[in-house]
SESE-585372 format. One line per 2 residues: number of its first residue (from 1); their letters; for each residue x, y, z of N, C-alpha, C. Coordinates in steps of 0.1 Angstrom, whole numbers, always signed. Example, Ala and Ser with C-alpha at 12.3 -4.5 7.8 and 13.67 -1.06 7.14 Angstrom:
2
1	AS	+132:-57:+78:+123:-45:+78:+132:-33:+78; +128:-22:+71:+137:-11:+71:+129:+0:+79
// end
This chain:
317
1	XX	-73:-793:+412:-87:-790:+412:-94:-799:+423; -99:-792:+436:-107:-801:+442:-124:-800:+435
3	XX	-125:-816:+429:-139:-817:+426:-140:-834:+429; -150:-835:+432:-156:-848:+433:-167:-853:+423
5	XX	-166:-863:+416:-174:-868:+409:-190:-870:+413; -204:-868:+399:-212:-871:+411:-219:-881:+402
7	XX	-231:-891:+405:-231:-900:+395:-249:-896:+391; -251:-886:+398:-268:-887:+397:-270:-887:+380
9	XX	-285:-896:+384:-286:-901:+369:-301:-890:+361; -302:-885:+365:-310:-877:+357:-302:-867:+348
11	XX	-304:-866:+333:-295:-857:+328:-304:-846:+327; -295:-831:+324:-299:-816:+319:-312:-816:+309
13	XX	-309:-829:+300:-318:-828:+289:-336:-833:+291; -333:-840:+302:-342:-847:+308:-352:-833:+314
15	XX	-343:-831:+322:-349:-816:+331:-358:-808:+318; -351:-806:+310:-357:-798:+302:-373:-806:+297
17	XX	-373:-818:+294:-386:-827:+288:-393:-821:+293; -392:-820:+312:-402:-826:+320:-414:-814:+321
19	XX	-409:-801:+310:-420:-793:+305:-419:-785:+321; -414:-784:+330:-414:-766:+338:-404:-761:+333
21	XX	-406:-746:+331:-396:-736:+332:-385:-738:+344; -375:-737:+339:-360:-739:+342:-353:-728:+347
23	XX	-353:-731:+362:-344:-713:+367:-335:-719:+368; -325:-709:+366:-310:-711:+363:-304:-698:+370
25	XX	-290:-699:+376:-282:-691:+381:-274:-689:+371; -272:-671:+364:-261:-671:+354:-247:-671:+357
27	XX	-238:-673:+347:-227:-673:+352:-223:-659:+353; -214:-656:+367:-212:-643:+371:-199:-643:+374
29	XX	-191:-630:+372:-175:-629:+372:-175:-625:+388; -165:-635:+396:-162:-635:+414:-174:-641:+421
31	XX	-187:-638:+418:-196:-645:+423:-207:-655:+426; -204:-664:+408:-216:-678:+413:-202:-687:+415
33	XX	-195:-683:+422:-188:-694:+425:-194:-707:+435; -185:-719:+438:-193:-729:+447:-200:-724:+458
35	XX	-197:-721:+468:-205:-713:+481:-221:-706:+477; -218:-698:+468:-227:-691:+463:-240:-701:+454
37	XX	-233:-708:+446:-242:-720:+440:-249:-730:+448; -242:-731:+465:-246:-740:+471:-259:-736:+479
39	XX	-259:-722:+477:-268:-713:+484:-280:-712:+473; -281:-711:+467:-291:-708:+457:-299:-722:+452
41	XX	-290:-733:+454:-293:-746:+450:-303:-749:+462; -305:-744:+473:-315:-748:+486:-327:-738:+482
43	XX	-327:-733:+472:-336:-718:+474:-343:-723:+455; -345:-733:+448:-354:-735:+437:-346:-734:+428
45	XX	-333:-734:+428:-321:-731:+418:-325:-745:+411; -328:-745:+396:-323:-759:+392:-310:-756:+383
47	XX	-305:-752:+380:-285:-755:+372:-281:-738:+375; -270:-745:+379:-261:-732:+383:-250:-734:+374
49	XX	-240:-722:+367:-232:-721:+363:-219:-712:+369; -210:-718:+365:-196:-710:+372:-196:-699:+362
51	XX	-189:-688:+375:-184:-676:+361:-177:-683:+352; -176:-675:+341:-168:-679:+327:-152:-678:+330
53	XX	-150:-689:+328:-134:-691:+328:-128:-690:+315; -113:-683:+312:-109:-682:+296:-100:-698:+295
55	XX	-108:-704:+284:-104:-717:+284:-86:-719:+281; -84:-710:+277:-65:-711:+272:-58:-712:+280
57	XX	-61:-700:+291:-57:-702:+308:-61:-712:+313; -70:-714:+314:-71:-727:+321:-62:-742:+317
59	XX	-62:-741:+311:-56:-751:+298:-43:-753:+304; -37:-738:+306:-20:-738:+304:-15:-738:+318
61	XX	-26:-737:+328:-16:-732:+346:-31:-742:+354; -20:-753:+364:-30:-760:+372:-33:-748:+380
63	XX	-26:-742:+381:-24:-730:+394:-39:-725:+388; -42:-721:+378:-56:-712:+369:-68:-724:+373
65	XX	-61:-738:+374:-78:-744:+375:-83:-748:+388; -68:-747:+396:-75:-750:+410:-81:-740:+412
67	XX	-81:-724:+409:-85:-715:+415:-99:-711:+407; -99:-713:+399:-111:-713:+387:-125:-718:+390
69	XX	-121:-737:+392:-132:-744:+394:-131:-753:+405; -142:-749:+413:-143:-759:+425:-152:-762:+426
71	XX	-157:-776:+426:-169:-784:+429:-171:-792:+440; -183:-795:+444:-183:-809:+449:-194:-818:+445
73	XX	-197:-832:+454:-207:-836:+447:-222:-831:+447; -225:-822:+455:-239:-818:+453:-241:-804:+446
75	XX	-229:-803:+442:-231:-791:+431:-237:-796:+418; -246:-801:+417:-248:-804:+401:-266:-803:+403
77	XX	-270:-799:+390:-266:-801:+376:-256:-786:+373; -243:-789:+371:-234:-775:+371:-230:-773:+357
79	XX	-234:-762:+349:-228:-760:+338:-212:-753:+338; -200:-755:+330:-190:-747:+328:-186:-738:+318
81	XX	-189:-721:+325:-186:-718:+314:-173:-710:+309; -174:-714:+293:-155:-709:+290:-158:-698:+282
83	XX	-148:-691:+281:-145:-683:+271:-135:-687:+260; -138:-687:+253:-126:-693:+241:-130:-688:+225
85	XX	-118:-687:+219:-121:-681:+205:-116:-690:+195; -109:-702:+198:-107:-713:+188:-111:-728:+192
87	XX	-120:-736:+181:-125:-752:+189:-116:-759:+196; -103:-761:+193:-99:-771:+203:-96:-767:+218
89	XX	-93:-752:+220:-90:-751:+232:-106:-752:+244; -114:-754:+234:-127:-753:+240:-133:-766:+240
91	XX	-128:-772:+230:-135:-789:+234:-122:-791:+243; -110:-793:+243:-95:-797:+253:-101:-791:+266
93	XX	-108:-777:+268:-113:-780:+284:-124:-782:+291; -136:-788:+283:-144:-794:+278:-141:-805:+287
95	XX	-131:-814:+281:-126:-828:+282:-120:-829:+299; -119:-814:+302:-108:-817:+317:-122:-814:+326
97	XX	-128:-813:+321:-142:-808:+331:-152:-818:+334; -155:-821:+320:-166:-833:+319:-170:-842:+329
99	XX	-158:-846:+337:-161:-858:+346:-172:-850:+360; -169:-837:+358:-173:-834:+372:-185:-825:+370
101	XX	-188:-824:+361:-204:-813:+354:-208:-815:+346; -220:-810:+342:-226:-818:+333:-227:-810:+320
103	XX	-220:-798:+311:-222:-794:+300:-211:-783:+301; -211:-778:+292:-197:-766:+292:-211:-757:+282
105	XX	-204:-744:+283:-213:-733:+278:-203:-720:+271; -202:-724:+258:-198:-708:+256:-198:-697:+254
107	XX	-192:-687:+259:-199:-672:+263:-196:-669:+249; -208:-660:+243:-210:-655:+230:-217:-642:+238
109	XX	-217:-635:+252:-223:-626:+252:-220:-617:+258; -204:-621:+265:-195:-612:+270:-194:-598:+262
111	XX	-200:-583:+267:-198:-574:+261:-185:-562:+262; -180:-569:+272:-166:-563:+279:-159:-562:+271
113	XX	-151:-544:+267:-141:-543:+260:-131:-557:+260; -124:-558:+270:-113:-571:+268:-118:-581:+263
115	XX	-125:-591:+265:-131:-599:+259:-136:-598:+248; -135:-587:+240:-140:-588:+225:-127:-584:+222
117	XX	-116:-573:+223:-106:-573:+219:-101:-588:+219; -100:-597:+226:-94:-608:+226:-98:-619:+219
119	XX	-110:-616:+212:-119:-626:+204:-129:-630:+211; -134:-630:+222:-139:-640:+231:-152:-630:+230
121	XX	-163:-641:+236:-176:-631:+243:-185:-623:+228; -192:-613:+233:-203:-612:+220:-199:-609:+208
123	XX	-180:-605:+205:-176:-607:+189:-181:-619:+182; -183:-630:+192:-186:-646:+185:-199:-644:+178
125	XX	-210:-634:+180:-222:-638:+176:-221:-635:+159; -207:-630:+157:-206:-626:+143:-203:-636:+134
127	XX	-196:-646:+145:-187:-657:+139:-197:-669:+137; -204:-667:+129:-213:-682:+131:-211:-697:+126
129	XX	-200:-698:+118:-190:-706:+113:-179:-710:+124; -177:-702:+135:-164:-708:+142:-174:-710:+153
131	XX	-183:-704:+159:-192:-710:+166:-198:-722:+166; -206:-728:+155:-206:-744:+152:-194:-752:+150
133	XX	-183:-747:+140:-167:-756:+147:-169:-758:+160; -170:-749:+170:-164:-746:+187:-174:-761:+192
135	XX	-186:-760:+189:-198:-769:+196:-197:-781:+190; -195:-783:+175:-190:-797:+170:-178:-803:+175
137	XX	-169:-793:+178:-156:-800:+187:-159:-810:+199; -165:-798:+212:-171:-801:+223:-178:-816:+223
139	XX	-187:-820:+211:-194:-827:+209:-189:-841:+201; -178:-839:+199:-171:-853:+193:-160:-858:+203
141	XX	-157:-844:+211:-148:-851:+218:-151:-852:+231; -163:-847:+236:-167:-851:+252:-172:-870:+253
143	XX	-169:-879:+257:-175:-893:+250:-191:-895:+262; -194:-883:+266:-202:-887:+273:-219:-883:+265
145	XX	-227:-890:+256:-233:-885:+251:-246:-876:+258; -247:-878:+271:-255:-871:+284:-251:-852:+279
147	XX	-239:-855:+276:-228:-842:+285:-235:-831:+275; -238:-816:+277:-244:-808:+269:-230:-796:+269
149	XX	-237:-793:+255:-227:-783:+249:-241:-770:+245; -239:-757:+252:-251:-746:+252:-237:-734:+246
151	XX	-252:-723:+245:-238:-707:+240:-254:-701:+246; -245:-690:+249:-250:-681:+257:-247:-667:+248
153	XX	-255:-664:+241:-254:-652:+234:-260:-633:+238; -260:-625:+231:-266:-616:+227:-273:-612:+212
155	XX	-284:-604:+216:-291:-602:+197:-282:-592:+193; -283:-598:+176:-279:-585:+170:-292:-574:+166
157	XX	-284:-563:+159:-296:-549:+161:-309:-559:+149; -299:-566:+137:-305:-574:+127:-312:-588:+128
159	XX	-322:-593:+133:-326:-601:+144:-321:-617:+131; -325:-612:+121:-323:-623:+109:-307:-628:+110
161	XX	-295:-623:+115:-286:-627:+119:-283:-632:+130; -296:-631:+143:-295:-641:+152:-298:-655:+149
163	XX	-313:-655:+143:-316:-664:+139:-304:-675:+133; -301:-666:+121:-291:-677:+117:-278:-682:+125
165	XX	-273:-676:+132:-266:-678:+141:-267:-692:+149; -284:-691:+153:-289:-701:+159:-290:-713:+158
167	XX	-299:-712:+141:-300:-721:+137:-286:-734:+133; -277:-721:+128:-266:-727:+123:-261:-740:+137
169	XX	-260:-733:+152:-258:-735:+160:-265:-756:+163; -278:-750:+161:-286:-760:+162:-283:-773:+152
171	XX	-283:-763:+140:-271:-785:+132:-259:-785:+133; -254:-777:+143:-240:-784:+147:-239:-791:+161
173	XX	-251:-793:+164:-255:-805:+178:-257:-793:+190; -258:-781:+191:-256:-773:+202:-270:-781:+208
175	XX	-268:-778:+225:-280:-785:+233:-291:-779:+238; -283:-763:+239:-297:-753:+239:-287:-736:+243
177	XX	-297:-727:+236:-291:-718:+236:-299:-702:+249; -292:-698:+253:-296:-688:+266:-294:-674:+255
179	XX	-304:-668:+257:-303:-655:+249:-306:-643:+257; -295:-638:+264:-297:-622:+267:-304:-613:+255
181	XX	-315:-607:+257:-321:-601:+251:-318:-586:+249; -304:-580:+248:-302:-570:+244:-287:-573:+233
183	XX	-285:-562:+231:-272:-560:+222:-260:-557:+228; -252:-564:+221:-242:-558:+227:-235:-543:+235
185	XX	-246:-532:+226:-241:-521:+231:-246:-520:+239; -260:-524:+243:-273:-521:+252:-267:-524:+267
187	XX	-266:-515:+277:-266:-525:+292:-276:-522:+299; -287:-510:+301:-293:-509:+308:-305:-507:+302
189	XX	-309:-508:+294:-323:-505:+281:-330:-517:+284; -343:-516:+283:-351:-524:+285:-350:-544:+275
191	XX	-352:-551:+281:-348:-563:+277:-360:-566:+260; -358:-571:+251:-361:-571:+238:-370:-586:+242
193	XX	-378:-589:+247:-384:-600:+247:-393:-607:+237; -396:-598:+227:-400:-604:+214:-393:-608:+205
195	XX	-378:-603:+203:-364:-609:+201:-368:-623:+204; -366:-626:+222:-361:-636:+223:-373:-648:+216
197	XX	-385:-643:+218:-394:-652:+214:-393:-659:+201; -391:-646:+189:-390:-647:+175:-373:-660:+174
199	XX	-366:-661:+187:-351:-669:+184:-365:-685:+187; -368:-683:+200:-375:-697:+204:-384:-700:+195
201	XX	-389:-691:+182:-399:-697:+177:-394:-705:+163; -378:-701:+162:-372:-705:+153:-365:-720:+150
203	XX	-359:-718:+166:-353:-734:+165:-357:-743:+172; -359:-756:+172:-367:-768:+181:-354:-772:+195
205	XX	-350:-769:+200:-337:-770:+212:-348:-760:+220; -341:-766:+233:-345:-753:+244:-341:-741:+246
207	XX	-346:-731:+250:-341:-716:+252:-347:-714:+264; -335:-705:+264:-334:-698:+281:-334:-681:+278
209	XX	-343:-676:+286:-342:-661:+282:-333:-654:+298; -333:-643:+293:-318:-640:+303:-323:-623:+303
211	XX	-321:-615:+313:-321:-602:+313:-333:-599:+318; -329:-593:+334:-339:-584:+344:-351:-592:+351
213	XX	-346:-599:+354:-355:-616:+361:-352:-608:+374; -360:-604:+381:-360:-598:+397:-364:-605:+405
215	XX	-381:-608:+399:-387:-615:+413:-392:-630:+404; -397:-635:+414:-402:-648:+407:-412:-651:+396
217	XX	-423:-636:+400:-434:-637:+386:-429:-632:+378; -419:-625:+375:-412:-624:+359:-408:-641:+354
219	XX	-405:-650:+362:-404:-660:+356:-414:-666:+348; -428:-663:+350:-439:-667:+346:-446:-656:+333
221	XX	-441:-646:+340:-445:-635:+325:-438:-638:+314; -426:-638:+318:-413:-642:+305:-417:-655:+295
223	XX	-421:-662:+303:-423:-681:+299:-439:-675:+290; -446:-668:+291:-457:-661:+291:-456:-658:+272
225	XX	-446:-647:+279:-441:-633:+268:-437:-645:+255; -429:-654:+257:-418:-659:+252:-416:-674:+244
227	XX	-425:-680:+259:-425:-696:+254:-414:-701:+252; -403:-695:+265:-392:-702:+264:-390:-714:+273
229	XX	-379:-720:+277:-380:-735:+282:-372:-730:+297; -371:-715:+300:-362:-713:+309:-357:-698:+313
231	XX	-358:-695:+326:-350:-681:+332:-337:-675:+334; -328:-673:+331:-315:-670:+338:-312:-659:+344
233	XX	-312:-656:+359:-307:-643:+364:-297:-643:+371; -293:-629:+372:-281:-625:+377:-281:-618:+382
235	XX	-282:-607:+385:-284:-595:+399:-298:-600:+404; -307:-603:+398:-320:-610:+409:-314:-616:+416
237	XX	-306:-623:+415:-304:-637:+425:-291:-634:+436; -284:-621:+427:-271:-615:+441:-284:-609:+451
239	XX	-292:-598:+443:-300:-593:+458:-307:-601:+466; -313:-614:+460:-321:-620:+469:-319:-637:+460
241	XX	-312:-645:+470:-308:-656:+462:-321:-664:+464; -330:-660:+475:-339:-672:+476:-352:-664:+465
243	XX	-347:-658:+451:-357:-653:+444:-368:-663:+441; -360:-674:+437:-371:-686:+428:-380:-691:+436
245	XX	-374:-692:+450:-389:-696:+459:-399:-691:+462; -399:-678:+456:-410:-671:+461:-408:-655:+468
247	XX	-398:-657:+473:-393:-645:+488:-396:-633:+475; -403:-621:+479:-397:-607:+474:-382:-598:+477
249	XX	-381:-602:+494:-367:-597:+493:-360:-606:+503; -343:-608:+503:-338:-619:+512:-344:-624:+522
251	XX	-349:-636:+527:-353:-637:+538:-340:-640:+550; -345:-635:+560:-332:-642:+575:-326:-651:+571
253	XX	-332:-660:+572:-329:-679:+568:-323:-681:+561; -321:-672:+547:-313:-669:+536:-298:-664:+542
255	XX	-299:-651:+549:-287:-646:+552:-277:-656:+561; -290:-658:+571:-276:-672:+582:-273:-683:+574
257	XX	-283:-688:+564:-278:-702:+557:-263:-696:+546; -264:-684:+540:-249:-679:+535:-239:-679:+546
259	XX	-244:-675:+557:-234:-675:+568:-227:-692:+568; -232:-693:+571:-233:-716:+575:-223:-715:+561
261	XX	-229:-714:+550:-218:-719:+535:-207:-714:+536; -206:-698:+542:-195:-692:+535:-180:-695:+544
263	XX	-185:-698:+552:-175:-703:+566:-172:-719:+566; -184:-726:+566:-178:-739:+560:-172:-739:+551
265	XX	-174:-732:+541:-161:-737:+528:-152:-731:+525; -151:-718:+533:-138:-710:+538:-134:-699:+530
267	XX	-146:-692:+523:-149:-682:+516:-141:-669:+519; -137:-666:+510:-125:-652:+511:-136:-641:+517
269	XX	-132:-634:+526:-137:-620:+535:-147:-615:+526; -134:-606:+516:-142:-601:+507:-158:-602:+502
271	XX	-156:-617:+495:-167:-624:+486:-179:-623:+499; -176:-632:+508:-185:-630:+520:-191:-619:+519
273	XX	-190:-610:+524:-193:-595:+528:-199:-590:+516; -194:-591:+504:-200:-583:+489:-212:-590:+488
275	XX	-214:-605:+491:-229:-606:+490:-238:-606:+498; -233:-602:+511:-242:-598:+519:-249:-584:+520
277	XX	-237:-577:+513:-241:-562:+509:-250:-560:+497; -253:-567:+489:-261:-569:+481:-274:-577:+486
279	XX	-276:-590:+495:-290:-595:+500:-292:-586:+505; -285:-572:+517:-292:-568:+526:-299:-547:+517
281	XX	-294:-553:+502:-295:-537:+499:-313:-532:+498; -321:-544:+499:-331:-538:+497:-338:-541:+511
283	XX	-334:-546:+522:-338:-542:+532:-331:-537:+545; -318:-533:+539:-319:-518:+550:-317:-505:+550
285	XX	-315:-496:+557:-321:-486:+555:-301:-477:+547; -298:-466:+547:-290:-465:+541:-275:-460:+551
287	XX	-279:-453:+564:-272:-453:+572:-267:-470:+581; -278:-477:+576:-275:-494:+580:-265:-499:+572
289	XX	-264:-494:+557:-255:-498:+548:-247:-496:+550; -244:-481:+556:-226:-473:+556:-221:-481:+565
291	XX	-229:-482:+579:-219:-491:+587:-216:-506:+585; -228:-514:+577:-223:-525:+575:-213:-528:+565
293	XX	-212:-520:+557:-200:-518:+542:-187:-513:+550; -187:-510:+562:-175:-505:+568:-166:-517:+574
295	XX	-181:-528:+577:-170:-536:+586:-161:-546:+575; -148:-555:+585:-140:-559:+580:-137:-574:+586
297	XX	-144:-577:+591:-140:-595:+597:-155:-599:+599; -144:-613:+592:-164:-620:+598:-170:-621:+608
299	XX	-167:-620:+623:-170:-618:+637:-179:-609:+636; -170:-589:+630:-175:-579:+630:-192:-582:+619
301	XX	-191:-592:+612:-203:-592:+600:-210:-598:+605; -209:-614:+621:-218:-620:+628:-223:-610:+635
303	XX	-216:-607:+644:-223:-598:+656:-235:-588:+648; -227:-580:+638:-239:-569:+637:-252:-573:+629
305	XX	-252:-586:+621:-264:-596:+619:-272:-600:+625; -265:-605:+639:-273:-604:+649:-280:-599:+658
307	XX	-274:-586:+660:-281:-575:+669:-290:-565:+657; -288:-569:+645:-293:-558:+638:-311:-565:+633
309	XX	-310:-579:+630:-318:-590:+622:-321:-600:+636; -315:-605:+644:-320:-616:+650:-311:-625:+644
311	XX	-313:-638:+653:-305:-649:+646:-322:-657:+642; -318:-670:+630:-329:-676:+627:-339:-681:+641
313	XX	-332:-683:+650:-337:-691:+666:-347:-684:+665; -343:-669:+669:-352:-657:+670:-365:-660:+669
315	XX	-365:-657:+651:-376:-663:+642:-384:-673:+648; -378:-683:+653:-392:-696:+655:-397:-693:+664
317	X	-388:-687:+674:-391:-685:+690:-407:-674:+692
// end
């Protein structure tokens, strides 16, 4: 695992006191990896989380954690999140993490066939008994009392079973809970924001509302709608990572500063390129897409950035 310890002394919980709403980068499968976190962290990001790693795997193959989780020190405040369906393997990697992030998070919202076949992800929201085991584990055995233990859920159709869910959550020490505001079955239906309010109005912990955060004043309508302690997006932030600052759609400065990360830290082609194809989808035109989705090396992705956008110079000049 390359990670580097980091020692800053402000904790997550603190963040939360200091009374602003909390944008957060959600955890995303291939893409809030480091590079990507390091980009969004210049652009009003305050906590970024790794996609969800299944804590068993990780557990059993160094091979699974070098490739899993990479940090450094200015990656923080970084939450980790696992997937896991029994406490110990979730406090045990918990314990391998701890030194280098500040909270572990578990997915209770994963709606993906495999992930529920496997126990993992939004089957948990049923489990509200093995869910507090999972978070009391985490919580006796991380020795750092800073260190936060969150779940990241979805509602049921029966809101009175979130609640409880929650609650239960809340006296087993959870540190705060992120509620995607749909159901499990739901993927594209409008987000339930009085759900989430009716969860925040329930338990005294922070809440983070999650689902269809695009531009930055949804962060302020939501906090509005909701009176929660916090935003989480995830396709807002692939199309345009400098959402939280303000930008409506990627700015330049954005695309070359991804350039600068993705190359200093030696970012697979692929990943490169997929998120460029995503900042650039809402500003170019569609015959701009076909050929930029064609090319295949990063040279081929400099040059046509350049002749197509300008380099930042450009801009000042």
């Amino acid at each position: 695992m390359r990670m580097e310890t980091s020692n800053g002394n402000t904790t997550v919980m603190d963040m939360f006191e200091k009374g602003k709403v909390m944008k957060i980068c959600a955890p995303m499968v291939r893409y809030s990896k480091l590079a990507f976190r390091s980009l969004v962290r210049k652009y009003s990001c305050d906590i970024c989380f790794t996609p969800m790693i299944v804590a068993a795997d990780f557990l059993r193959s160094v091979k699974a954690r070098d490739s899993e989780f990479t940090t450094n020190e200015s990656d923080r405040p970084l939450i980790v999140q696992f997937a896991a369906h029994d406490a110990q393997s979730l406090a045990d990697a918990a314990c391998v993490v701890a030194p280098f992030s500040d909270g572990v998070d578990l997915n209770c919202g994963c709606p993906q066939r495999w992930a529920m076949s496997a126990g993992y992800g939004a089957c948990l929201i049923n489990k509200p008994e093995l869910v507090k085991d999972m978070v009391r584990h985490v919580r006796n055995q991380v020795d750092n009392p800073n260190y936060t233990a969150s779940i990241k859920i979805r509602i049921h159709k029966d809101l009175r079973q979130t609640v409880d869910l929650c609650q239960k959550a809340e006296s087993a020490g959870v540190s705060w809970i992120t509620v995607h505001g749909r159901t499990a079955e739901e993927r594209h239906q409008p987000v339930h924001y009085e759900a989430i309010k009716t969860i925040k109005d329930s338990v005294s912990i922070p809440v983070i509302a999650n689902g269809d955060i695009k531009y930055l004043r949804d962060v302020e309508t939501i906090h509005q709608l909701t009176g929660v302690d916090g935003v989480m997006a995830a396709r807002g932030l692939l199309s345009n990572p400098a959402m939280f600052t303000g930008y409506e759609d990627t700015p330049l400065e954005c695309v070359w500063d991804w350039v600068d990360i993705a190359i200093e830290q030696g970012t697979q082609f692929t990943c490169f390129h997929h998120h460029l194809i995503y900042m650039l989808e809402r500003v170019s035109s569609q015959p701009e897409r076909k050929v930029f989705n064609s090319l295949s090396s990063t040279s081929a992705v400099i040059d046509y950035l350049e002749n197509t956008y300008g380099t930042v110079q450009n801009l000042a000049a």
